[in-house]
N, C-alpha and C positions, 0 to 999 in steps of 0.2 A: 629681450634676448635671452635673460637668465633668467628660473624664477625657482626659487626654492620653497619649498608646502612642507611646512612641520617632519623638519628634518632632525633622526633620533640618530645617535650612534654611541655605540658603550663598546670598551676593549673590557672582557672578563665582567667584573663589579664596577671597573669606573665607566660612570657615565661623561663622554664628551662633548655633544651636541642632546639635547631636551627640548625641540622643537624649535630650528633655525626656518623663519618666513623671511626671505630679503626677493627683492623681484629688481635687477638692475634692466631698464630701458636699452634698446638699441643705438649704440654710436656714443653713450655716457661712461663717463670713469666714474666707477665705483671702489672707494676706497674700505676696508677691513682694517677697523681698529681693534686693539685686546691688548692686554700681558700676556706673558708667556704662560703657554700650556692651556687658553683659553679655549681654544679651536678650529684656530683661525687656518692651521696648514689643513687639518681634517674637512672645513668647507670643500675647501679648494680641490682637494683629491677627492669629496667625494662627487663636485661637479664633472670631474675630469674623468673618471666611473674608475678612477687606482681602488676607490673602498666603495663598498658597497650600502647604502644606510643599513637599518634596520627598522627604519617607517620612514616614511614620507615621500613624494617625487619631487622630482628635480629637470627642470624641461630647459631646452634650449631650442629659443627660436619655434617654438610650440608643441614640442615632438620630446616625447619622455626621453630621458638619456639612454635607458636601457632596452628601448626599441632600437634605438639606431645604430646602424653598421658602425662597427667602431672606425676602421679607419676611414669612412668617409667623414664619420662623426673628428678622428682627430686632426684631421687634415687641415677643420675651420680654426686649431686652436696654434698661438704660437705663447711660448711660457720662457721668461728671464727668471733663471735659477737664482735663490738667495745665494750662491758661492760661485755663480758664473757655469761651474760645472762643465766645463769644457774638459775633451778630449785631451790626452796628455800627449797621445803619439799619434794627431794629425795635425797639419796644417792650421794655420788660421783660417783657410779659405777654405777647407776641407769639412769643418768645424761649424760655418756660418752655412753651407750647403748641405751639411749631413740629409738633411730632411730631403733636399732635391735630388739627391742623388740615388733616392729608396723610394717603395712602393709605388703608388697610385700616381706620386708627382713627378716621378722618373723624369731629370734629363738629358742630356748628352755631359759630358764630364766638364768641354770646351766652353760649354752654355752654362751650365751649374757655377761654374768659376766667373765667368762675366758677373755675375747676378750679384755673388757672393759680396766681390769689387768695389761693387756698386752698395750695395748695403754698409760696406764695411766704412764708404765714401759718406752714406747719409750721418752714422753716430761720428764723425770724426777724425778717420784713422785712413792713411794715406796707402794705395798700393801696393807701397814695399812693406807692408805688415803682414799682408797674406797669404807670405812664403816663411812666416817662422814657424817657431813653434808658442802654444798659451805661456811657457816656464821663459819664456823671455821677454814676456810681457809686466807691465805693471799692472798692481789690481784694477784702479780703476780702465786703463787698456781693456785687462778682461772680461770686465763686466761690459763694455762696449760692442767688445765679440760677442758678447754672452745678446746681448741687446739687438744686434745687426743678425742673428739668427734667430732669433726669435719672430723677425720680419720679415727673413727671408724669402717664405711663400704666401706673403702679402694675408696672413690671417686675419677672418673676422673678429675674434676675438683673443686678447693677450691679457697673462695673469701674468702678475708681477710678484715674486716672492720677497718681500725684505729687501728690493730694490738695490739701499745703499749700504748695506751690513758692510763691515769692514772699511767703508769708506772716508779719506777726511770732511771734512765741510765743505770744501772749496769742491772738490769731484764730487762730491753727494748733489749738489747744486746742479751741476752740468749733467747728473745725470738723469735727476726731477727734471732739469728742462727741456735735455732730449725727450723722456719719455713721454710728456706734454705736449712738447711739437711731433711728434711721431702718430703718438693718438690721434690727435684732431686732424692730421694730414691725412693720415686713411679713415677715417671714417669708421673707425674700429670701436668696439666695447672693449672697457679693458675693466680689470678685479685685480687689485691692487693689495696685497698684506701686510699692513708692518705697525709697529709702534713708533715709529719714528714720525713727529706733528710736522716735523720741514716737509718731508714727504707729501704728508697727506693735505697741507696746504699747495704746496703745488700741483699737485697731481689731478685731487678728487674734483668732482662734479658734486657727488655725493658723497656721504659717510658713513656708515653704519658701526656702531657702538657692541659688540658681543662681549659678552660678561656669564660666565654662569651658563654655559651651553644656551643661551640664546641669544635674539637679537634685541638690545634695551631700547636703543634709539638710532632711527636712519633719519637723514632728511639732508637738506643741499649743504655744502661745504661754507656757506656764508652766515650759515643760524647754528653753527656748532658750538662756537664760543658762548650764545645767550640762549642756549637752547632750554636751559634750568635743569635738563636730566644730573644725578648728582653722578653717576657712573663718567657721565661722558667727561660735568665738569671736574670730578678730581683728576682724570685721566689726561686731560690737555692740560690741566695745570701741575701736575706731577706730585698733587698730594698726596700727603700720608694717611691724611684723615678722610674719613669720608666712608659709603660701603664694600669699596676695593679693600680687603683685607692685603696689607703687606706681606708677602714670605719671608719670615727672620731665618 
């Protein structure tokens, strides 16, 4: 569904991607492991065509990114922001239809809200939530909203930014295992970003390892831990030592 061919991208003199190849299969969660500042949001926007590389392509579903109409192209995508990102002065219900109630997917305001409802029904969150406002919400509430829109209009493909950032462990959990049952119920691709291994154990199918602008090691979520890569094994085991240099 994804496939990325020696993807370059530099801001000024620094270079951030050096030839990212990862190819995620159709209907598979594909999880994105790194430290911070690795490249891991820079993939993702530049699948999403926010940045543009400066070599390589990037196809979805077989068809370059930059042939295709965009808003037909963003129609297939739905995306949970690392901070929920919601609207301050709409609704909940307003917030979880934003998408339906614009362009291409245009629906009646009456219909947009039904849907909304009902999404808001699949992560959780009962009715009377879809007449507040986000600032009366809890974070994890939010990110639920944040999650119940991003499914909205039933997308083939969902990127997950940092999932459970700010979250405690207890709502970090419910919200790895919504996102897990949500996946597999639609039949969806999803590309997942964070450093967090609760995550990426529940979530991925796959895993892929970026370090160093590129990709060190992909392969299924079950050969991570004995996989011998020394990237991947300092990184799940949160060593100091190893070729991950620490930032003091």
């Amino acid at each position: 569904m994804i496939e990325l061919q020696d993807i370059h991208k530099s801001f000024g003199p620094k270079q951030i991607l050096r030839g990212v190849d990862l190819t995620i299969p159709k209907g598979e969660s594909m999880v994105i492991i790194g430290g911070s500042g690795t490249g891991k949001s820079v993939t993702l926007k530049c699948v999403l065509g926010l940045i543009r590389p400066d070599r390589g392509r990037i196809l979805v579903d077989g068809t370059d990114v930059e042939q295709q109409d965009r808003d037909d192209f963003l129609a297939r995508f739905g995306m949970l922001f690392q901070g929920a990102a919601l609207f301050d002065s709409l609704h909940v219900w307003e917030n979880v239809a934003f998408r339906l109630m614009r362009g291409k997917l245009k629906r009646p305001r009456a219909e947009a809200r039904e849907i909304a409802i009902e999404k808001l029904r699949r992560v959780g969150l009962t009715p009377d939530v879809a007449d507040q406002y986000p600032a009366e919400l809890s974070g994890g509430m939010q990110k639920r909203v944040g999650l119940a829109r991003a499914i909205a209009a039933e997308p083939e493909i969902i990127f997950f930014d940092e999932p459970t950032t700010g979250l405690d462990p207890i709502m970090s959990g419910v919200i790895n295992d919504l996102i897990r049952e949500i996946v597999v119920e639609m039949g969806a691709t999803a590309m997942t970003i964070t450093h967090d291994m609760t995550s990426v154990r529940a979530i991925a199918d796959k895993v892929a390892m970026l370090h160093g602008g590129k990709i060190r090691w992909s392969g299924p979520v079950s050969e991570m831990d004995s996989c011998g890569d020394p990237y991947v094994t300092q990184f799940v085991s949160g060593s100091a030592e190893g070729p991950i240099e620490a930032v003091r």
